[in-house]
Biopython code that builds the backbone (N, CA, C, O; Angstrom):
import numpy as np
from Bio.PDB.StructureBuilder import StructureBuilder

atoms = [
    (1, "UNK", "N", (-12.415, -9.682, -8.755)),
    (1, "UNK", "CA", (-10.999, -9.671, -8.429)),
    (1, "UNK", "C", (-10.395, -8.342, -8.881)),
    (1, "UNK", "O", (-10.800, -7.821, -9.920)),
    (2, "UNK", "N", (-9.286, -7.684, -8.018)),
    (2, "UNK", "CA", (-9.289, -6.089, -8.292)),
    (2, "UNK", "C", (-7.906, -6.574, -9.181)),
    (2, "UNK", "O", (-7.169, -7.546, -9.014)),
    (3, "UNK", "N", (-7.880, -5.702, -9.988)),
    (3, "UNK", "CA", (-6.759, -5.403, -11.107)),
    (3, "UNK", "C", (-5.577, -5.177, -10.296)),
    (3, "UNK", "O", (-5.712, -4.880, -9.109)),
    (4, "UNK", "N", (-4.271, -5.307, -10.902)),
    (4, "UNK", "CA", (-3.153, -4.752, -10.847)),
    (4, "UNK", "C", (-2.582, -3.528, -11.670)),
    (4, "UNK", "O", (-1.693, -3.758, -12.490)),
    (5, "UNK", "N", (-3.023, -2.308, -11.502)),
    (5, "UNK", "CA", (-2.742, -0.799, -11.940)),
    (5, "UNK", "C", (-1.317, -0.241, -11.731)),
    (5, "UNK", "O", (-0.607, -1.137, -11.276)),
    (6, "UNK", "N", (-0.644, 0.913, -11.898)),
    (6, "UNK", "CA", (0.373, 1.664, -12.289)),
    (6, "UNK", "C", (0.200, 2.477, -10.936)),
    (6, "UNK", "O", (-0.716, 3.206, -10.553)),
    (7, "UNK", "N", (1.290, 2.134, -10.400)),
    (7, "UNK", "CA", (1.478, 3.143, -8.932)),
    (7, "UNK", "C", (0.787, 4.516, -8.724)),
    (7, "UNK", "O", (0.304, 5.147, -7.783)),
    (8, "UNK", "N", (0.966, 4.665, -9.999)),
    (8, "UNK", "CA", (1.147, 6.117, -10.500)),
    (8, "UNK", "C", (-0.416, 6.593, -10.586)),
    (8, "UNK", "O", (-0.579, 7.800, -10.768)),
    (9, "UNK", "N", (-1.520, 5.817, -10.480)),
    (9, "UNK", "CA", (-2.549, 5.809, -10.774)),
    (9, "UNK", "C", (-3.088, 6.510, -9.177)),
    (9, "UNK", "O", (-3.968, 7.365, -9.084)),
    (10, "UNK", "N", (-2.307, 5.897, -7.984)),
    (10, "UNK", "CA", (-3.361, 6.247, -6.047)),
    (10, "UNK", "C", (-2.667, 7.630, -6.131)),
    (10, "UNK", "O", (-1.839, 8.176, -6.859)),
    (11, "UNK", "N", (-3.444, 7.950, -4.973)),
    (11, "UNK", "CA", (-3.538, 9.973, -4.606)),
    (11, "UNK", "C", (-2.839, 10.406, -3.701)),
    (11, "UNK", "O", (-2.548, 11.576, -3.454)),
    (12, "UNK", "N", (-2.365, 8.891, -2.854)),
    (12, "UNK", "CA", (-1.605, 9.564, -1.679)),
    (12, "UNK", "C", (-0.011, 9.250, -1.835)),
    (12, "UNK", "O", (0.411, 8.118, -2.072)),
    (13, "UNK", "N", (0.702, 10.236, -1.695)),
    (13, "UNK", "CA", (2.162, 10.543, -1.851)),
    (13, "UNK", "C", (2.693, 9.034, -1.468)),
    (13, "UNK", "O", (3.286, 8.342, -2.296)),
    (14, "UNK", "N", (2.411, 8.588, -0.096)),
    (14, "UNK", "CA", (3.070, 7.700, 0.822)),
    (14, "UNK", "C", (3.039, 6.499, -0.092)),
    (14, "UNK", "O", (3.977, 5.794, -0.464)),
    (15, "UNK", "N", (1.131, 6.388, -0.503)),
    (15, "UNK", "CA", (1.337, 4.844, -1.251)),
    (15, "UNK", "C", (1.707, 4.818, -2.346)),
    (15, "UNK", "O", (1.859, 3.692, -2.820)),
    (16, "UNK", "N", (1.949, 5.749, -3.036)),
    (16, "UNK", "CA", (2.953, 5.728, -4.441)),
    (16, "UNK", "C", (3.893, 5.177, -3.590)),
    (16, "UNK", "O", (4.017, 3.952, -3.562)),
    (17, "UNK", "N", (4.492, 5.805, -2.974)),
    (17, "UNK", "CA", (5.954, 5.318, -2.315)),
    (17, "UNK", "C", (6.209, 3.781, -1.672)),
    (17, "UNK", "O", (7.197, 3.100, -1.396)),
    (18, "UNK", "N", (5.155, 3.671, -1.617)),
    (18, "UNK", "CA", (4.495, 2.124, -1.578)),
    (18, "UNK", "C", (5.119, 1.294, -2.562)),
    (18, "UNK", "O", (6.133, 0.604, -2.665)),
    (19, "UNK", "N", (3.894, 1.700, -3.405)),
    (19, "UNK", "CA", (3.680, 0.451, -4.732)),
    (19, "UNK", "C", (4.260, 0.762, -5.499)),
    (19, "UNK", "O", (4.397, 0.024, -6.475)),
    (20, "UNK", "N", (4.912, 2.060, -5.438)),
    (20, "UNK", "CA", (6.404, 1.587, -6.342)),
    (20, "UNK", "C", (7.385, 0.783, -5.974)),
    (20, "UNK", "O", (7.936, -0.035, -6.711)),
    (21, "UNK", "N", (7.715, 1.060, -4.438)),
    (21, "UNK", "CA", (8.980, -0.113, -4.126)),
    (21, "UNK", "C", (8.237, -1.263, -4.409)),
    (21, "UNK", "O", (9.092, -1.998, -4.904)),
    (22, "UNK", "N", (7.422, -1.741, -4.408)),
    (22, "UNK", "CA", (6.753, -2.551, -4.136)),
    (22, "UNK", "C", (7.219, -3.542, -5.867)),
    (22, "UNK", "O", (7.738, -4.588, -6.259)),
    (23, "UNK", "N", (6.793, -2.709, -6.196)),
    (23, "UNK", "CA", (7.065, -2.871, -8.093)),
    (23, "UNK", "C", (8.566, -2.853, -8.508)),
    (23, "UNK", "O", (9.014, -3.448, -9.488)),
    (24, "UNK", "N", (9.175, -2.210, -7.767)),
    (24, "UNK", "CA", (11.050, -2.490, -7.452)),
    (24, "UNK", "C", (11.483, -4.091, -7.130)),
    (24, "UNK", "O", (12.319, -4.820, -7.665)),
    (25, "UNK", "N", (10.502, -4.320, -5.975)),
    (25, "UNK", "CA", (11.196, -5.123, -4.766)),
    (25, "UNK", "C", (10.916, -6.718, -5.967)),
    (25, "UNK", "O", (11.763, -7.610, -6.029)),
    (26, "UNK", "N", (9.484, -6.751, -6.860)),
    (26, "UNK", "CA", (8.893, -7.895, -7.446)),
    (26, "UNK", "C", (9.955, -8.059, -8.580)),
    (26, "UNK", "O", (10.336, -9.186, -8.895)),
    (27, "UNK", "N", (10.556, -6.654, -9.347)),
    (27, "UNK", "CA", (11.376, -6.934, -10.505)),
    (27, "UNK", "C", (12.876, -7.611, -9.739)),
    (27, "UNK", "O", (13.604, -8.401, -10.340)),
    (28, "UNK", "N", (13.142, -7.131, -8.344)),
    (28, "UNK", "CA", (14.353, -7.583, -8.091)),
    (28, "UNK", "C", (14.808, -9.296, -8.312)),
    (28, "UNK", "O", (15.755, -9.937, -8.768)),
    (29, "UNK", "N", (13.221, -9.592, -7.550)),
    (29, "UNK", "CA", (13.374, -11.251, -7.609)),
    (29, "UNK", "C", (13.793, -11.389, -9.065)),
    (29, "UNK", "O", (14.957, -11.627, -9.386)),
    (30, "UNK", "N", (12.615, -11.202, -10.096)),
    (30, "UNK", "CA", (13.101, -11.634, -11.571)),
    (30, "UNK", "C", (14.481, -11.561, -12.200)),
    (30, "UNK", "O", (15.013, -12.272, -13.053)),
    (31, "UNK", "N", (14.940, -10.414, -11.479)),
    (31, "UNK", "CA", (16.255, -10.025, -12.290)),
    (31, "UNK", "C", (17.385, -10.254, -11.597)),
    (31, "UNK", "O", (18.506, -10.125, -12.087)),
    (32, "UNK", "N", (17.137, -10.633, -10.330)),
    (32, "UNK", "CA", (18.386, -10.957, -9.240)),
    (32, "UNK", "C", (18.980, -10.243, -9.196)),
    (32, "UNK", "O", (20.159, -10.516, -9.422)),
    (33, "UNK", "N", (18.631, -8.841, -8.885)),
    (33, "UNK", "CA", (19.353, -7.846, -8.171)),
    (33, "UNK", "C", (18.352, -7.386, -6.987)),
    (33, "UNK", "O", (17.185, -7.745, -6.825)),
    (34, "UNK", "N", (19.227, -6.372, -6.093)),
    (34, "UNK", "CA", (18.914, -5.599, -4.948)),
    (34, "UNK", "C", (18.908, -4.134, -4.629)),
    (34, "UNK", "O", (19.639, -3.333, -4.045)),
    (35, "UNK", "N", (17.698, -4.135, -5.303)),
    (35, "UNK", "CA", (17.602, -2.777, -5.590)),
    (35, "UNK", "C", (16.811, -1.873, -4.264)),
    (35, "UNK", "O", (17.107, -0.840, -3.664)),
    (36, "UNK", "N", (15.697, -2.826, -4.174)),
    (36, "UNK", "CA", (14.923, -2.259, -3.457)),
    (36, "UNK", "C", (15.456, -2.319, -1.812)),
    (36, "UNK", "O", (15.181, -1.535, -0.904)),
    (37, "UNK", "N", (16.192, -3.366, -1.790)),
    (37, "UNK", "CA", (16.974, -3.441, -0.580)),
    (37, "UNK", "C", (18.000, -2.001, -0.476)),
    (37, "UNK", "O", (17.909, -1.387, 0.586)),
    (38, "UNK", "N", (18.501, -1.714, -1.026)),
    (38, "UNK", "CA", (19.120, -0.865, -1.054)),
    (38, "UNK", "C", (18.142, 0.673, -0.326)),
    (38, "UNK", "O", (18.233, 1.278, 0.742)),
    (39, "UNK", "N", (17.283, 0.827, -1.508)),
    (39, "UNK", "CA", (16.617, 1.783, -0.738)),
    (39, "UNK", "C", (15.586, 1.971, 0.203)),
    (39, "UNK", "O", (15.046, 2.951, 0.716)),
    (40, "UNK", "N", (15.457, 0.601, 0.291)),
    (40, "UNK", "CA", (14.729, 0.188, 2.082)),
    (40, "UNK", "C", (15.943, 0.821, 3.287)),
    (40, "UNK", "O", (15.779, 1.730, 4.101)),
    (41, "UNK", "N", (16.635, 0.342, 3.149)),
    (41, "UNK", "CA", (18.639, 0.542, 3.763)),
    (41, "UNK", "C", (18.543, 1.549, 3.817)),
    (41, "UNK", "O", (18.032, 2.003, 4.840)),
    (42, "UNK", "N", (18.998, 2.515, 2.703)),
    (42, "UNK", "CA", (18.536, 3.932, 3.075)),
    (42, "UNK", "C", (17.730, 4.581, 3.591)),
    (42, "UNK", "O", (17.971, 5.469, 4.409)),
    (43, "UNK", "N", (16.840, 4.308, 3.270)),
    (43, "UNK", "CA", (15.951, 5.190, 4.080)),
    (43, "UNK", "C", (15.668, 4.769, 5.350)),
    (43, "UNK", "O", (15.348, 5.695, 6.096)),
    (44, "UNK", "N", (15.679, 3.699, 5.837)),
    (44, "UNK", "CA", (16.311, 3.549, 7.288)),
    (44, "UNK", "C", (17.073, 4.597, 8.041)),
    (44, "UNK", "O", (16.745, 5.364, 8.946)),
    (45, "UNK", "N", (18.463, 4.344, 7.232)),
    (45, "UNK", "CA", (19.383, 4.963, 7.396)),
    (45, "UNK", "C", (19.322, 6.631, 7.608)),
    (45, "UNK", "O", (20.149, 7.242, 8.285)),
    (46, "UNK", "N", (18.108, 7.302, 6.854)),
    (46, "UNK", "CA", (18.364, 8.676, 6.810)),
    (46, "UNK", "C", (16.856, 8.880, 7.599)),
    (46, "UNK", "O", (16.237, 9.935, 7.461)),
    (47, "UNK", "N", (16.371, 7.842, 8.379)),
    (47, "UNK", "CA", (14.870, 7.911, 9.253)),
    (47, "UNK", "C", (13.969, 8.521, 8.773)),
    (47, "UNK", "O", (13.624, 9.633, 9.173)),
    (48, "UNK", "N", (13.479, 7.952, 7.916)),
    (48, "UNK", "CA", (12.664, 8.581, 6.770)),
    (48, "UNK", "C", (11.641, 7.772, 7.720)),
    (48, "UNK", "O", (12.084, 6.801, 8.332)),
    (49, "UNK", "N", (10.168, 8.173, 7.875)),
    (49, "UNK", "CA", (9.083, 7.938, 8.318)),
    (49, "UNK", "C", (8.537, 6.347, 7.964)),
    (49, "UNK", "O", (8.109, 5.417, 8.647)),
    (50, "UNK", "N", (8.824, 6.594, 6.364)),
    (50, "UNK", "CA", (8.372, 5.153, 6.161)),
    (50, "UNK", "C", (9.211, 3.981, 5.730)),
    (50, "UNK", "O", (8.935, 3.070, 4.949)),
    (51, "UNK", "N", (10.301, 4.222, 6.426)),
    (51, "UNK", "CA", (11.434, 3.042, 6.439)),
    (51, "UNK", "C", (11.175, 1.576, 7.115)),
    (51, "UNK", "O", (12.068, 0.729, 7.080)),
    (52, "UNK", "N", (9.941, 1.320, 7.719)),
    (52, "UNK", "CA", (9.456, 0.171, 8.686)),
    (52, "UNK", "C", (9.157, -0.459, 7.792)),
    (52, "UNK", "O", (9.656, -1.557, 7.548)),
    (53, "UNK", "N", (7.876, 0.350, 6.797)),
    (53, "UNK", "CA", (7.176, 0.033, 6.367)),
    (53, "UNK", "C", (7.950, -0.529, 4.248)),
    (53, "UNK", "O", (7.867, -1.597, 3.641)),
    (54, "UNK", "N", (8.373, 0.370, 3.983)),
    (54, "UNK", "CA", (9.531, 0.112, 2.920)),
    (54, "UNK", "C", (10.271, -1.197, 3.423)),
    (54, "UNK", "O", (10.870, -1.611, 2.430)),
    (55, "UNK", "N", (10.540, -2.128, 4.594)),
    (55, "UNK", "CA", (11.730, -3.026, 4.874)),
    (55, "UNK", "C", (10.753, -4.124, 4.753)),
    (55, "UNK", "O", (11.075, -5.157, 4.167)),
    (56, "UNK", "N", (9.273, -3.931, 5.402)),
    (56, "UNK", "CA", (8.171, -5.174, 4.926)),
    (56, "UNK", "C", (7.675, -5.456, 3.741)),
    (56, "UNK", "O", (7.078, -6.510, 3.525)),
    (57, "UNK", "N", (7.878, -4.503, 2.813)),
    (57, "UNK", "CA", (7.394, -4.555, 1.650)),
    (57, "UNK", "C", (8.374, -5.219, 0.517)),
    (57, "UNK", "O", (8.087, -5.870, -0.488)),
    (58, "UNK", "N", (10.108, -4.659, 1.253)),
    (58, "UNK", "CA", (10.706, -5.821, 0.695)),
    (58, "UNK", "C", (10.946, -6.990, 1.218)),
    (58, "UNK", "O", (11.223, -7.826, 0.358)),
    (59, "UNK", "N", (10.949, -7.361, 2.239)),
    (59, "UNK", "CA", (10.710, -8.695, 2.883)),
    (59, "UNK", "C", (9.696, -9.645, 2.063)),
    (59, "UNK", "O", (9.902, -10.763, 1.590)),
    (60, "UNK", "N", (8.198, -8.611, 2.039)),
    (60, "UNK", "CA", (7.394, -9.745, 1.341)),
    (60, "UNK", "C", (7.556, -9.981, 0.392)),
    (60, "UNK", "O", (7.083, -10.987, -0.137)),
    (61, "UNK", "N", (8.281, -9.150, -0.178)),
    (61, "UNK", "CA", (8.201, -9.761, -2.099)),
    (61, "UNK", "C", (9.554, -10.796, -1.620)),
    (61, "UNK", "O", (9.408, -11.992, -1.871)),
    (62, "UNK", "N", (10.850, -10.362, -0.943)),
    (62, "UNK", "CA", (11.937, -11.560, -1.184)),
    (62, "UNK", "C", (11.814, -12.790, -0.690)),
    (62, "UNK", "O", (12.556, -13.728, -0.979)),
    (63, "UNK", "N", (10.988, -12.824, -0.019)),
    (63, "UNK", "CA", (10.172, -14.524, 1.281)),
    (63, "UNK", "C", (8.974, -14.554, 0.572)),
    (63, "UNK", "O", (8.091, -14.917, 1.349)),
    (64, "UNK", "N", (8.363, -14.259, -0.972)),
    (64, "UNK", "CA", (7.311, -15.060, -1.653)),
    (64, "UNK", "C", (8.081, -15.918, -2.341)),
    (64, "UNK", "O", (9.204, -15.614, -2.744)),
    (65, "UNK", "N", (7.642, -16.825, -2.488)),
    (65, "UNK", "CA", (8.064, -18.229, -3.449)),
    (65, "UNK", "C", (7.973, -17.818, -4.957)),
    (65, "UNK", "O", (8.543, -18.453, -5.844)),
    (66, "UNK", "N", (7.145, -16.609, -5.190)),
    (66, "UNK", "CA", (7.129, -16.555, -6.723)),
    (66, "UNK", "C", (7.397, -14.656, -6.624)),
    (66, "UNK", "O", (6.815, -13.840, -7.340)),
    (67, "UNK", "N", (8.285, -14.374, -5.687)),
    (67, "UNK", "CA", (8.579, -12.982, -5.768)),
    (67, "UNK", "C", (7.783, -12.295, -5.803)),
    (67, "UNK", "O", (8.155, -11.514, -6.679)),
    (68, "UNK", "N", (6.353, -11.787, -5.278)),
    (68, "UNK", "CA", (4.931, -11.141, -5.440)),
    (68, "UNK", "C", (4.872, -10.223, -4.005)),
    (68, "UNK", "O", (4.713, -10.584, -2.839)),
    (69, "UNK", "N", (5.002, -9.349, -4.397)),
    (69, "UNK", "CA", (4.511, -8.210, -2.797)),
    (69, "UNK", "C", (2.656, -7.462, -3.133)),
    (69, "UNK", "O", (2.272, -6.318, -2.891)),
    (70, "UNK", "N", (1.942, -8.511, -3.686)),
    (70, "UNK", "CA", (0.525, -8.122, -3.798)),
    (70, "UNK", "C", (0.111, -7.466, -2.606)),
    (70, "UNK", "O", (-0.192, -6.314, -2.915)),
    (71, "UNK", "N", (-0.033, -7.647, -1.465)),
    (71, "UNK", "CA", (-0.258, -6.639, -0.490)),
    (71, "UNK", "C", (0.115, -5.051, -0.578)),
    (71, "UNK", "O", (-0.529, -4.136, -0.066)),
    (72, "UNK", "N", (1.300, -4.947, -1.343)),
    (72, "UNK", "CA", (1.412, -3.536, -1.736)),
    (72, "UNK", "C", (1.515, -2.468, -2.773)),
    (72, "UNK", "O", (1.963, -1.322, -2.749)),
    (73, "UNK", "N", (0.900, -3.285, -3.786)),
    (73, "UNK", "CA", (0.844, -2.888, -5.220)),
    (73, "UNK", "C", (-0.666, -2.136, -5.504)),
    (73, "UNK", "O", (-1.548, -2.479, -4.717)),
    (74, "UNK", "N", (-0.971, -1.340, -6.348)),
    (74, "UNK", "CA", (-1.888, -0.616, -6.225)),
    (74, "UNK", "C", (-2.885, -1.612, -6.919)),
    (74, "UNK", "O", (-2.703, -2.144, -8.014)),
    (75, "UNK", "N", (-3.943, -1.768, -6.114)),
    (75, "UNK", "CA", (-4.912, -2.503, -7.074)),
    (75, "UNK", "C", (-6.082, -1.476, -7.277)),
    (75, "UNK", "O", (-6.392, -0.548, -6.530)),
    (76, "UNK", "N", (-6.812, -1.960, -8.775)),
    (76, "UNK", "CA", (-8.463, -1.272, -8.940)),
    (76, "UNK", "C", (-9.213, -1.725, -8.951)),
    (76, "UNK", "O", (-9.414, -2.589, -9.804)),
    (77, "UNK", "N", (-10.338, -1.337, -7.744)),
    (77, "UNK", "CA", (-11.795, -2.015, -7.189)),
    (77, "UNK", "C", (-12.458, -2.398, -8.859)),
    (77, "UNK", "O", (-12.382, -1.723, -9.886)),
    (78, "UNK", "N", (-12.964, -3.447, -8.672)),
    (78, "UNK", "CA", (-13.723, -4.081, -9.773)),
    (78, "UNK", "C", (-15.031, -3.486, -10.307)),
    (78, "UNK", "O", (-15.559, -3.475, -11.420)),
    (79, "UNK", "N", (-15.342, -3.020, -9.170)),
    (79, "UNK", "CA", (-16.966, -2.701, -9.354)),
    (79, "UNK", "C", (-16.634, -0.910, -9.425)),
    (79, "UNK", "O", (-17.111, -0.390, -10.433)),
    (80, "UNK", "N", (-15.905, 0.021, -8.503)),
    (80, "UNK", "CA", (-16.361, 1.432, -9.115)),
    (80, "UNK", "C", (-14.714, 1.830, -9.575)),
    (80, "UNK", "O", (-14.327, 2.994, -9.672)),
    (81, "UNK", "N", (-14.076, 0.942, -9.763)),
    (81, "UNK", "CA", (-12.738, 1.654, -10.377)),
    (81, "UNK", "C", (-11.573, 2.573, -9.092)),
    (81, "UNK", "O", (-10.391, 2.682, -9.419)),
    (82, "UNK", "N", (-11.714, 2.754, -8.667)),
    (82, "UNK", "CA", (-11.170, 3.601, -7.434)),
    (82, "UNK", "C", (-9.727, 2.763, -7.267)),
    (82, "UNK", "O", (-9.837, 1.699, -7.876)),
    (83, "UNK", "N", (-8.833, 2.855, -6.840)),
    (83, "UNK", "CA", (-7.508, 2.391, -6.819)),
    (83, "UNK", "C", (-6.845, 2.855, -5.398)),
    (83, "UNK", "O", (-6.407, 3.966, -5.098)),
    (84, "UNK", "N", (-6.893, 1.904, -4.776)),
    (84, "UNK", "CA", (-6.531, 1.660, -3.533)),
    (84, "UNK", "C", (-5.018, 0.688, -3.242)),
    (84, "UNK", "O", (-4.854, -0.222, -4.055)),
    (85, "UNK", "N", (-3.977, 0.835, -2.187)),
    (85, "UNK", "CA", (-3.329, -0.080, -2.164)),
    (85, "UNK", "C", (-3.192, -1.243, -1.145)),
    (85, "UNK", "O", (-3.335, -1.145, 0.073)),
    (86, "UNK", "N", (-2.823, -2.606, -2.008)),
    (86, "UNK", "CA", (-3.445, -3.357, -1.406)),
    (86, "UNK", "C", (-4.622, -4.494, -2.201)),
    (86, "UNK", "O", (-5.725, -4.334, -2.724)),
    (87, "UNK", "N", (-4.144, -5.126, -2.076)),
    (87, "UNK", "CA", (-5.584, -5.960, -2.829)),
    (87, "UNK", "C", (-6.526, -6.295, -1.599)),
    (87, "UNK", "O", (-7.709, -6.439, -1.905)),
    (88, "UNK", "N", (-6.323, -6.390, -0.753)),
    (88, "UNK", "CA", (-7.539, -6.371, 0.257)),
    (88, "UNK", "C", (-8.322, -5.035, 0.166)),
    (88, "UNK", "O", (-9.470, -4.834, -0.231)),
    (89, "UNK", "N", (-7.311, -4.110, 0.681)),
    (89, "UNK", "CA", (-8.215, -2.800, 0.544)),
    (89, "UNK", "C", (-9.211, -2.448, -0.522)),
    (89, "UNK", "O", (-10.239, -1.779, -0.417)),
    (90, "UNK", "N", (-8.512, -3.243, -1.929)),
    (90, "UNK", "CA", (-9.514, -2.777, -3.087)),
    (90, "UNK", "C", (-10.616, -3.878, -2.955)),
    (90, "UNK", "O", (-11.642, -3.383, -3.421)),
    (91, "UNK", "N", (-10.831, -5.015, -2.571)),
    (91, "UNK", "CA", (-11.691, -5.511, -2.384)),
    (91, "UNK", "C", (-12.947, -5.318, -1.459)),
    (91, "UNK", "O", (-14.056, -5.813, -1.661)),
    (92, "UNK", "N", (-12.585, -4.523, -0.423)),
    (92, "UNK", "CA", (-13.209, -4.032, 0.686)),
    (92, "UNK", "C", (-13.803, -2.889, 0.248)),
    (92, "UNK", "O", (-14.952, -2.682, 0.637)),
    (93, "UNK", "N", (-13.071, -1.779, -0.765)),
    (93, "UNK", "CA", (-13.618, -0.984, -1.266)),
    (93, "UNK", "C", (-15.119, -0.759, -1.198)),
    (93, "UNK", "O", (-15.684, 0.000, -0.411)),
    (94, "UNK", "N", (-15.745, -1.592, -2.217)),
    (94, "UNK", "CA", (-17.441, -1.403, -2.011)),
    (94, "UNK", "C", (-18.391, -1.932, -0.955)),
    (94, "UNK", "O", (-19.515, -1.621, -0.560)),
    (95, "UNK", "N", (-17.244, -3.108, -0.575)),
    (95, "UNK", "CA", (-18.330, -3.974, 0.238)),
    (95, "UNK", "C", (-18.746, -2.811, 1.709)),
    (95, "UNK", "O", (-19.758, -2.807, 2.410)),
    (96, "UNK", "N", (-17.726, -2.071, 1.761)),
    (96, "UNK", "CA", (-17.883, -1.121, 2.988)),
    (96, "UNK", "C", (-19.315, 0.141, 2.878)),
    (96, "UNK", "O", (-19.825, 0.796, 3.787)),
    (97, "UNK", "N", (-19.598, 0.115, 1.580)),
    (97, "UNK", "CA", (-20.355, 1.315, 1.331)),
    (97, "UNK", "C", (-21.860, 0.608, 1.121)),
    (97, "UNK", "O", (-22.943, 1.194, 1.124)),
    (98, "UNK", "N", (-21.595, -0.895, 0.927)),
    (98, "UNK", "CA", (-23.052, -1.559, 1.300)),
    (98, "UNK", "C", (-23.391, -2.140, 2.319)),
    (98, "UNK", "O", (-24.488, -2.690, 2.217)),
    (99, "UNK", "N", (-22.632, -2.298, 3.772)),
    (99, "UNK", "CA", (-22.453, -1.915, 4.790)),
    (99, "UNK", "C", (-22.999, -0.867, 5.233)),
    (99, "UNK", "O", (-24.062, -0.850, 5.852)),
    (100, "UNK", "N", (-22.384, 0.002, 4.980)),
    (100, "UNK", "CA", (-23.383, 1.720, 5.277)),
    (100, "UNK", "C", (-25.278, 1.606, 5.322)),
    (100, "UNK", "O", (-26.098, 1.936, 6.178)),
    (101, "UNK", "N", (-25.407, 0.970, 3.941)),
    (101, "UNK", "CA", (-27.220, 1.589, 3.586)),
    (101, "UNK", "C", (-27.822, 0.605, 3.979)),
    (101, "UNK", "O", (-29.052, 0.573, 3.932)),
]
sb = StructureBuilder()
sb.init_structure("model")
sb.init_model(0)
sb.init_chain("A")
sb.init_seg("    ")
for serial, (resi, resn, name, xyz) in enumerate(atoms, 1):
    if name == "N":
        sb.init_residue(resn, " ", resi, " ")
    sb.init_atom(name, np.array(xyz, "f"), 0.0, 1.0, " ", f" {name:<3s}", serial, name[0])
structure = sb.get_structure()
């Protein structure tokens, strides 16, 4: 089962931008505010590239029953460590490279 890691940990600009809202959108539920809505909104608003994708990420965390946007939080593959976002993706991680041989 892949870990739950620090945004701050993946390589690509976008999925920081990810799994941080992502990590926004999960504290909002707890704390009952709207934060991440806000800057989903915005960046809509100013057509930022990944505004589609920022509005699903708060959707899923505010329509989970226990506030969880796991689909977009950075997880780390179990077996070589690598940090991918996504808990599918980190699960798929190795199985793809024993696939290959």
């Amino acid at each position: 089962m892949p870990n739950i890691v620090s945004w701050r940990k993946l390589h690509d600009r976008s999925a920081q931008a990810q799994a941080r809202l992502a990590t926004i959108a999960e504290n909002d539920c707890w704390q009952g505010s709207a934060r991440a809505f806000a800057i989903a909104d915005r960046a809509q608003r100013l057509g930022i590239p990944l505004a589609y994708d920022f509005a699903q990420i708060v959707s899923s965390a505010y329509t989970d029953t226990r506030g969880r946007a796991i689909g977009y939080l950075a997880h780390e593959c179990a077996e070589c460590g690598s940090v991918s976002l996504g808990e599918t993706a980190a699960r798929e991680c190795c199985h793809n490279l024993d696939d290959d041989e």
